[in-house]
N, C-alpha and C positions, 0 to 999 in steps of 0.2 A: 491539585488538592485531593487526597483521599478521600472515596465518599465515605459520608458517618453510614451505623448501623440502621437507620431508619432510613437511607437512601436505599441500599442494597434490598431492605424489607421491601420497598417498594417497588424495586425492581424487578422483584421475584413476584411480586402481588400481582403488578402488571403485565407480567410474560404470560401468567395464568389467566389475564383476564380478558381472551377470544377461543369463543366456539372449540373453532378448528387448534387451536393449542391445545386445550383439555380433551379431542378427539388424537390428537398426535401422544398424548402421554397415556391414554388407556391403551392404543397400541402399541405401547412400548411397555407398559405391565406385564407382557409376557415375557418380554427382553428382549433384546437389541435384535434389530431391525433395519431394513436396507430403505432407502428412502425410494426407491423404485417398488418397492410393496407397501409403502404409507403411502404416496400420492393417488393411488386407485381405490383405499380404502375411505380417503377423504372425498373425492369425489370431485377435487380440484387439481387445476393446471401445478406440475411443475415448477415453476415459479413461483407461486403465491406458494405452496407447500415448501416452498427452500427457504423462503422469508417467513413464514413462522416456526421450520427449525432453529435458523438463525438466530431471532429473538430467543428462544429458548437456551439455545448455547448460550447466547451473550450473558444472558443469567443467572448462567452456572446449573442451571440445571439437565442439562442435556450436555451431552459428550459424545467425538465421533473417531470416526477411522478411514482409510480409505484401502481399499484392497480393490486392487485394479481401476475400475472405470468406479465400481461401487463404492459408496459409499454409506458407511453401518450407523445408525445410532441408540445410544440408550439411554436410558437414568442416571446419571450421577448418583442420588440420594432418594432412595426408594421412599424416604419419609414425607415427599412432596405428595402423595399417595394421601397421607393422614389428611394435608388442607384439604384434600378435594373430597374426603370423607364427612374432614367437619363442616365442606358447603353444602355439601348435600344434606347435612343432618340438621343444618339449618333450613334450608327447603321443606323440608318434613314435617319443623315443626311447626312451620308459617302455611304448610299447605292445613294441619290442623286448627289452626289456631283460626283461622280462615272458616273452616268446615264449621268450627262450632259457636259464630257468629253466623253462619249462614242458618245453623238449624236449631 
């Protein structure tokens, strides 16, 4: 059964929604990348950083290559960039909104 439109949103929702994934796609804003230079930028094993590529490929938002032993990734859709602009710009407005309850 094909998933509906609001499977796939959710899919994409939830690839987005660990730490270390939103740390794996700001290092991919510069563009594609070897996953042997994201796992020292994460700060984690090998493993765990290959399974939160994976989730994000599975999602269609990541895409890879392999040249030799390396293996490259990047963005598919640079537009994933906007979500994580409008989470933050909701952060922002809850960090104020906060602030001026507090004062």
């Amino acid at each position: 059964m094909p998933a509906t439109r609001q499977d796939r949103k959710a899919e994409i929702l939830k690839a987005l929604g660990h730490p270390a994934r939103i740390a794996i796609l700001e290092i991919l804003r510069r563009g594609e990348e070897c996953v042997c230079r994201i796992c020292p930028q994460l700060e984690g094993t090998q493993p765990n950083t290959s399974k939160h590529l994976a989730v994000l490929k599975k999602a269609g938002i990541l895409d890879s290559r392999q040249d030799g032993t390396m293996t490259f990734y990047w963005v598919v859709d640079t537009r994933v960039y906007e979500i994580l602009e409008l989470a933050g710009e909701m952060l922002r407005r809850e960090e104020r909104s906060r602030l001026r309850r507090v004062g």
